[in-house]
RODO-2510 file (C-alpha; in nm, 4 decimals, decimal comma):
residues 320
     n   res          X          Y          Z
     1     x     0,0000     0,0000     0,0000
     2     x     0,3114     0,2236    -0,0893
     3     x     0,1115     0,4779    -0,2785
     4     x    -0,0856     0,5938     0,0248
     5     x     0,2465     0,6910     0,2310
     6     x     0,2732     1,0488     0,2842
     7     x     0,7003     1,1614     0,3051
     8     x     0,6224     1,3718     0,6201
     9     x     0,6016     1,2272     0,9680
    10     x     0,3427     1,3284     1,2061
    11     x     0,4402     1,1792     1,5294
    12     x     0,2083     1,1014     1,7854
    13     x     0,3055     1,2198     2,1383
    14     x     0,2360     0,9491     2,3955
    15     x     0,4283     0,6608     2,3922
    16     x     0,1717     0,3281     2,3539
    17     x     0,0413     0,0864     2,5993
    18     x    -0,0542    -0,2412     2,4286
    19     x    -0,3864    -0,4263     2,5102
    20     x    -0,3782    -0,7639     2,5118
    21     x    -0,6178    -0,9582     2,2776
    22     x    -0,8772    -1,2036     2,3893
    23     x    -1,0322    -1,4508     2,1127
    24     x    -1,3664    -1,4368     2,0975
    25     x    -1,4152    -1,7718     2,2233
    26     x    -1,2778    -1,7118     2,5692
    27     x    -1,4992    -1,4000     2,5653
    28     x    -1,8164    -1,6737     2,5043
    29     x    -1,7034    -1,9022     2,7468
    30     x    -1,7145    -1,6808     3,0495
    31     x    -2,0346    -1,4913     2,9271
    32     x    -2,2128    -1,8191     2,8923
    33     x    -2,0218    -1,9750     3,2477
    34     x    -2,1826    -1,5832     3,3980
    35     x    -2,5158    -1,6547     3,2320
    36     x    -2,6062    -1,9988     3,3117
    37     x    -2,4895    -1,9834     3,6352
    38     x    -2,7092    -1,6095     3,7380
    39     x    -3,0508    -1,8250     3,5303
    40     x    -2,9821    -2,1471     3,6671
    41     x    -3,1545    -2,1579     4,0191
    42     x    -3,1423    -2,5634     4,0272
    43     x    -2,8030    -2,7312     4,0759
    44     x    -2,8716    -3,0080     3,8369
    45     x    -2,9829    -2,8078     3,5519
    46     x    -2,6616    -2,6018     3,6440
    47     x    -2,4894    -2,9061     3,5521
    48     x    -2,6406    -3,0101     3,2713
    49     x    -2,6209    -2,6743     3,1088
    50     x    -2,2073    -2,6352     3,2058
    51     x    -2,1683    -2,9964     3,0004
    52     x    -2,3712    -2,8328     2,7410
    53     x    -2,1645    -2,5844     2,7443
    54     x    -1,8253    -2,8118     2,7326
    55     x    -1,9248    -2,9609     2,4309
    56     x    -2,0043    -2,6678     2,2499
    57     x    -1,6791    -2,4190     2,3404
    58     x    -1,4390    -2,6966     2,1802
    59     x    -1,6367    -2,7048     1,8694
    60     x    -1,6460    -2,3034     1,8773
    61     x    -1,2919    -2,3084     1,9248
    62     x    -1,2235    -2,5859     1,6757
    63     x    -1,3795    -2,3517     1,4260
    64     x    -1,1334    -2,1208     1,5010
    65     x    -0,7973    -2,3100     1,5471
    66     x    -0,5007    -2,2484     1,3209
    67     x    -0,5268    -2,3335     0,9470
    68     x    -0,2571    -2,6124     0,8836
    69     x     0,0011    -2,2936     0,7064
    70     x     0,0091    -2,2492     1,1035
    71     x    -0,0091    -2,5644     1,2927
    72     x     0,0445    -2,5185     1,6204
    73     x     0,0013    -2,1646     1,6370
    74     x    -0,2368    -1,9986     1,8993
    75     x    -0,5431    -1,7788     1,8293
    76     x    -0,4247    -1,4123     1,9726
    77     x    -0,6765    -1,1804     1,8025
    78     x    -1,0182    -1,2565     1,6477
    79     x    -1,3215    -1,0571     1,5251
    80     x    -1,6252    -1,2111     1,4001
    81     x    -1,8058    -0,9006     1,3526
    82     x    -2,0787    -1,0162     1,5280
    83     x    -2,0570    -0,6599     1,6784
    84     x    -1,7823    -0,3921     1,5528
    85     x    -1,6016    -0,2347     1,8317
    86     x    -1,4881     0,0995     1,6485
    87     x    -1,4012     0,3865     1,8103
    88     x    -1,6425     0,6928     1,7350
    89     x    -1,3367     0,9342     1,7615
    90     x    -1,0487     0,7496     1,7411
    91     x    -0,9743     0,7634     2,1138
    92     x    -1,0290     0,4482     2,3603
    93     x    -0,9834     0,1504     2,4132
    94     x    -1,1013    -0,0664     2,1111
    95     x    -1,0380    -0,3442     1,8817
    96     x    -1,0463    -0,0933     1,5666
    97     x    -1,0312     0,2963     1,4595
    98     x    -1,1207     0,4546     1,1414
    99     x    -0,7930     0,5525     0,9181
   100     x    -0,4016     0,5682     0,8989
   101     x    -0,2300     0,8279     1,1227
   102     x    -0,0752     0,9836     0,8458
   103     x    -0,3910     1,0350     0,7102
   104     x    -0,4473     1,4034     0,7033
   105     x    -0,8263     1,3784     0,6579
   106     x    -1,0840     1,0915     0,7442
   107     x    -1,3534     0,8822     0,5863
   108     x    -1,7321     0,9220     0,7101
   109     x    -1,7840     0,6883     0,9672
   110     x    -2,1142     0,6175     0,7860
   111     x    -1,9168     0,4611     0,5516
   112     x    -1,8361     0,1661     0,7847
   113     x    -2,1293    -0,0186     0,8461
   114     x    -2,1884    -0,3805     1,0565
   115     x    -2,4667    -0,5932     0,9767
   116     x    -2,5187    -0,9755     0,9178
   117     x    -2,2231    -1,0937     1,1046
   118     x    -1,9977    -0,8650     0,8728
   119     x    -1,8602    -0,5212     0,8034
   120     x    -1,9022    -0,2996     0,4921
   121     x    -1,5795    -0,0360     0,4172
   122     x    -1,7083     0,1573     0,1192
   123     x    -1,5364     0,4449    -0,0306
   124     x    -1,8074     0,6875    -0,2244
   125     x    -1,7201     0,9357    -0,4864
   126     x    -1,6914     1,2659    -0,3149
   127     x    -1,5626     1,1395     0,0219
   128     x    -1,2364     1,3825     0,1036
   129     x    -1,0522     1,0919     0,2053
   130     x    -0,9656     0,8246    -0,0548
   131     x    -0,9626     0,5392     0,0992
   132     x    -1,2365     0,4066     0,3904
   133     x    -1,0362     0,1902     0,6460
   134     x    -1,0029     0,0574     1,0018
   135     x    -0,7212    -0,0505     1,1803
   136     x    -0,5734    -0,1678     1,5104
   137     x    -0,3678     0,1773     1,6164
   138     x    -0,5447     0,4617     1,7653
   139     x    -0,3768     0,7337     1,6756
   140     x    -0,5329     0,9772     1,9276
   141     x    -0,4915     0,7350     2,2506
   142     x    -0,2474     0,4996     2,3978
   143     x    -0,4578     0,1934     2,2457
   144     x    -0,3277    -0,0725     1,9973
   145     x    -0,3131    -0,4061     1,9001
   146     x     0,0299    -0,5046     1,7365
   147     x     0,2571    -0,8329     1,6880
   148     x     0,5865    -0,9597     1,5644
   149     x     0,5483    -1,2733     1,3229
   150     x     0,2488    -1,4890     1,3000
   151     x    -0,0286    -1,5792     1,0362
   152     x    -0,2820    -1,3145     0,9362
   153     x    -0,5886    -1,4451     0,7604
   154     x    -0,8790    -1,2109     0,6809
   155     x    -1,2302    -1,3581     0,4835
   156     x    -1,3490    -1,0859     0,2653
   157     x    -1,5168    -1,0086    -0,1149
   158     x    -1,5035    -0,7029    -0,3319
   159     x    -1,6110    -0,6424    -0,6780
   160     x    -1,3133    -0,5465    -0,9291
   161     x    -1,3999    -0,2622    -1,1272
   162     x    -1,1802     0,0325    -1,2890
   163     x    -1,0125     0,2153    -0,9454
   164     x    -1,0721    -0,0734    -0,7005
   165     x    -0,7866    -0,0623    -0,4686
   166     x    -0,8878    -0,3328    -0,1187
   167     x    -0,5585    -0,3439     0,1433
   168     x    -0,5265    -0,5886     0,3669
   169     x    -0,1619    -0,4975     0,5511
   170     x     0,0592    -0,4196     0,8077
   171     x     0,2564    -0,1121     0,9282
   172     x     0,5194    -0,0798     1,2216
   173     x     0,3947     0,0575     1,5713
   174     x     0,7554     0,1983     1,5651
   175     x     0,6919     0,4131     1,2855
   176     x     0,3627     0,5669     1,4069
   177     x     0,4924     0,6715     1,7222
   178     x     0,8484     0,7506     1,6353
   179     x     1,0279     0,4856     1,7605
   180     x     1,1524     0,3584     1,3893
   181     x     1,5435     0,5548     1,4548
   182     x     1,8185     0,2897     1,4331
   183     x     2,1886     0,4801     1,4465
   184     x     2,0442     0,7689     1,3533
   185     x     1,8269     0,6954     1,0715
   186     x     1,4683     0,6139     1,0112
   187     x     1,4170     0,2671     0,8727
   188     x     1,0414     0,1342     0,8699
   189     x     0,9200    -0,2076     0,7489
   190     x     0,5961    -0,2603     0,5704
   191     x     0,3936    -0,5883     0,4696
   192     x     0,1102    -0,6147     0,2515
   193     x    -0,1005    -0,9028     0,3261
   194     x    -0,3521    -0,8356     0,0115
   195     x    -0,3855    -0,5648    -0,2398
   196     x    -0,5932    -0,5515    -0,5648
   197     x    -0,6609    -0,3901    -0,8551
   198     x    -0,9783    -0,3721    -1,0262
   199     x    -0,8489    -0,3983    -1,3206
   200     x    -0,6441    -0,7345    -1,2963
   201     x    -0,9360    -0,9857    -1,1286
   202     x    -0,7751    -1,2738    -1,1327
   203     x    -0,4031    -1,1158    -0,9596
   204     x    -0,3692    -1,1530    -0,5923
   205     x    -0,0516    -0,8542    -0,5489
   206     x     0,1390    -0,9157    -0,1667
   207     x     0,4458    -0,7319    -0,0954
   208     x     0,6654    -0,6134     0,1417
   209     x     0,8699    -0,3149     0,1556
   210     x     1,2264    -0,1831     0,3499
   211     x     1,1851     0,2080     0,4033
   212     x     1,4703     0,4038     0,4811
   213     x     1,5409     0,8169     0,5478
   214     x     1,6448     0,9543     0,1994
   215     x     1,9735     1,1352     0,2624
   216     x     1,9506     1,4088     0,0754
   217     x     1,5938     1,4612     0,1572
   218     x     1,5741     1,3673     0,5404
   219     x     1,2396     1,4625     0,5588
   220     x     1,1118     1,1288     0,3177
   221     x     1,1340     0,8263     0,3465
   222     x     1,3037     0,6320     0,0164
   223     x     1,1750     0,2215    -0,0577
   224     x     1,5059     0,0797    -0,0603
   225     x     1,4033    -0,2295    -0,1211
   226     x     1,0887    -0,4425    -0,2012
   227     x     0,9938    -0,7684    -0,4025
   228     x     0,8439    -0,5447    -0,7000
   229     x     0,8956    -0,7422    -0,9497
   230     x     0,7780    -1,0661    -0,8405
   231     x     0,4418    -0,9282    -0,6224
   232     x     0,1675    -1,0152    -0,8863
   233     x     0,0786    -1,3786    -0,8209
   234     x    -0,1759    -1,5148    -1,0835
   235     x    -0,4697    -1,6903    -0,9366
   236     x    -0,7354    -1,9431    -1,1186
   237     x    -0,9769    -1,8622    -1,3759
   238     x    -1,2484    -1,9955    -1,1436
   239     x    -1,1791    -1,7361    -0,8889
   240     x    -1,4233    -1,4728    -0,8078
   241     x    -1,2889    -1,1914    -0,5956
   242     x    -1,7167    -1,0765    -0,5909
   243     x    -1,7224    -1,4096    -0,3495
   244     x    -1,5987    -1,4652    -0,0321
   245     x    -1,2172    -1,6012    -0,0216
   246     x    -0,9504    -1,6382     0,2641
   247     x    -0,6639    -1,4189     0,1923
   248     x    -0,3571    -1,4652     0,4967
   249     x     0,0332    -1,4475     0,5226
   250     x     0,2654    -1,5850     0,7490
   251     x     0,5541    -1,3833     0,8601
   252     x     0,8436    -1,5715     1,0051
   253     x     1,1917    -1,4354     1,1544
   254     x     1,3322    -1,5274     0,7829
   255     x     1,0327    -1,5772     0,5326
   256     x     0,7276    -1,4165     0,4328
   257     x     0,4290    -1,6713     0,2814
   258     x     0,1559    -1,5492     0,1215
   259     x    -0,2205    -1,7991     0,1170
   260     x    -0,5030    -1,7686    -0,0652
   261     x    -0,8018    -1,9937     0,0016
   262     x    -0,5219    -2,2027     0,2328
   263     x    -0,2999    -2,2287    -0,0625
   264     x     0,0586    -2,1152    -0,0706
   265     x     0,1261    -1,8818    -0,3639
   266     x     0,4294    -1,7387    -0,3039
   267     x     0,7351    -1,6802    -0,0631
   268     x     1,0119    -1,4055    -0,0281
   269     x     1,3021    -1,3727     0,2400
   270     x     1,2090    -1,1458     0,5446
   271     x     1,4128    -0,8088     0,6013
   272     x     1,5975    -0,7401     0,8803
   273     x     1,4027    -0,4529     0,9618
   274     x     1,0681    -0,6335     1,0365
   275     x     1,2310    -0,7979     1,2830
   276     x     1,3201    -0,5222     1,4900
   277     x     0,9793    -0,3731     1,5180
   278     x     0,6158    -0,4756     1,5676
   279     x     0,3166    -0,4331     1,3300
   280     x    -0,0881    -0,3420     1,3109
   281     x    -0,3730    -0,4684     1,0848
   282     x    -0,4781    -0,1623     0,8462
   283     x    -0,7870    -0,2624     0,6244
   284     x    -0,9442    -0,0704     0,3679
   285     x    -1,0862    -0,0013     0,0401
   286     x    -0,8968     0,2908    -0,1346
   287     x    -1,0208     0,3976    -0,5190
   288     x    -0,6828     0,4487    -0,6836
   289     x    -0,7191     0,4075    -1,0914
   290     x    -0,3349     0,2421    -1,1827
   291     x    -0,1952     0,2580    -0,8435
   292     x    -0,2446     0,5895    -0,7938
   293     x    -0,4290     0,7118    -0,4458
   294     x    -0,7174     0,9619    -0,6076
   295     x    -0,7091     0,8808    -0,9512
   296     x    -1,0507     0,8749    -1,1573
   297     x    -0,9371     0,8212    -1,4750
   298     x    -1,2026     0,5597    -1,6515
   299     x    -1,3697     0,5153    -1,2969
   300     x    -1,7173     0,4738    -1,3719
   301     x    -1,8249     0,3369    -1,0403
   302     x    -1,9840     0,6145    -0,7477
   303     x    -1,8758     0,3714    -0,4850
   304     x    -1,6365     0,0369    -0,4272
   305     x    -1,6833    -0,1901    -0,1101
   306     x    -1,4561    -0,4535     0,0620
   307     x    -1,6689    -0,6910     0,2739
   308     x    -1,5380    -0,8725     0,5975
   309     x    -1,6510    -1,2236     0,7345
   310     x    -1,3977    -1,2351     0,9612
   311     x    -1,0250    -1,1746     1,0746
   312     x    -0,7556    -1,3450     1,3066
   313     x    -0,4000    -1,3844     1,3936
   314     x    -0,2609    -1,6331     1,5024
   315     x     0,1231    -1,6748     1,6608
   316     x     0,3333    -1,9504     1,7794
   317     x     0,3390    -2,0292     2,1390
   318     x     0,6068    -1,9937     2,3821
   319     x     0,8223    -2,2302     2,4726
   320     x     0,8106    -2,2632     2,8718
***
């Protein structure tokens, strides 16, 4: 999502506390544990509704264990949608927040929309932001949810048309807050999970990128280094980006692996820089005719949408 970056830095003032993620299926566990046993005035019926209960979790959680790109990896964030926990002004504690910090405007909050187990990010013609998005960095509070390696899989559909531009990726915490300065110079990674074109509907683009100060412009950042030329990895004639598909990475300390529908298309080695620093989900759909952020040229449509079923990360456990 290199287009969107803007070459100034606007830092943000506080330094960040992380909050730690709960899946959702902890979260159901002890609200059903709370409810049956406030409804439940008979101790029997107590006990037949906790070994209810006991065979349902595992199944919940089965639903949600680690893809086999990840065996033996544990669940560490998770949104259904059942509910979207967005924060009406970007301050607060929250699982997501509307827009990038660099960002110098924002996208209508009507814009993102939850129904049917599902959210809607739709960027309409007009809107003085170009792209609608929501990610796991608040840029107005010390609230965030970041991670270092692990496998990032995101269910979601969008209709390819002329300026189409959906983003599914992942931007250092270092870099938003200022923290990016190794011996004196700014060096920020960046992954991208998923991007698309509208025009190409059957090319699934992932890349990552190494961005360093530019010395003889200190105040931009220059892409030293990225896998460019080998990003665009072809996909099926059967598939339909208009219907749902699973579209994950995994990021290890030397290799970055890119999935769609669970299979591996492609792999390039890791950059130092990622792992020196730890990264947040940013989702979106930006309108951006041939890559560029803004660009109308031949876009007929008055507004593009990237759906979400679902999203999760998953990382390997600790050794003890």
């Amino acid at each position: 999502m290199s287009a969107i970056r803007k070459a100034t830095f606007n830092p943000v003032t506080s330094r960040l506390a992380g909050q730690r993620s709960t899946s959702s299926v902890n979260n159901l566990m002890t609200y059903l544990t709370v409810s049956v046993t406030i409804l439940c005035e008979s101790r029997m019926i107590r006990i037949i509704a906790l070994a209810l209960l006991g065979a349902l979790v595992p199944a919940l959680a089965l639903a949600q264990s680690a893809p086999p790109q990840a065996s033996g990896y544990r669940l560490v964030f998770s949104d259904d949608f059942d509910a979207l926990d967005l924060s009406p002004d970007g301050k607060g504690v929250h699982k997501w927040y509307e827009g990038v910090w660099f960002s110098h405007h924002h996208a209508p909050l009507t814009n993102i929309a939850a129904e049917q187990s599902a959210v809607s990010l739709t960027w309409k013609r007009g809107q003085e932001q170009p792209d609608t998005s929501i990610t796991t960095f608040s840029r107005y509070s010390p609230s965030y949810h970041a991670w270092r390696y692990g496998y990032f899989e995101a269910r979601m559909k969008w209709v390819p048309v002329t300026g189409a531009w959906p983003a599914f990726w992942l931007i250092p915490l270092q870099d938003a807050t200022g923290e990016d300065v190794y011996g004196g110079v700014r060096e920020s990674g960046e992954l991208d999970i998923f991007e698309g074109d509208g025009k190409s509907p059957r090319s699934f683009f992932g890349t990552i990128h190494d961005w360093r100060q530019d010395p003889a412009n200190p105040n931009k950042m220059k892409d030293i280094a990225n896998n460019g030329k080998s990003n665009r990895f072809p996909l099926p004639q059967e598939a339909d980006f208009s219907q749902y598909h699973t579209y994950g990475m995994l990021w290890e300390p030397e290799k970055i692996t890119w999935f769609f529908d669970g299979k591996l298309l492609h792999s390039e080695k890791a950059y130092a820089i990622f792992d020196r620093q730890d990264y947040f989900l940013v989702i979106g759909m930006q309108e951006g005719a041939n890559w560029h952020e803004g660009d109308l040229t031949d876009v007929a449509a008055q507004q593009m949408t990237l759906t979400l079923d679902w999203v999760r990360v998953w990382q390997k456990s600790q050794k003890r």
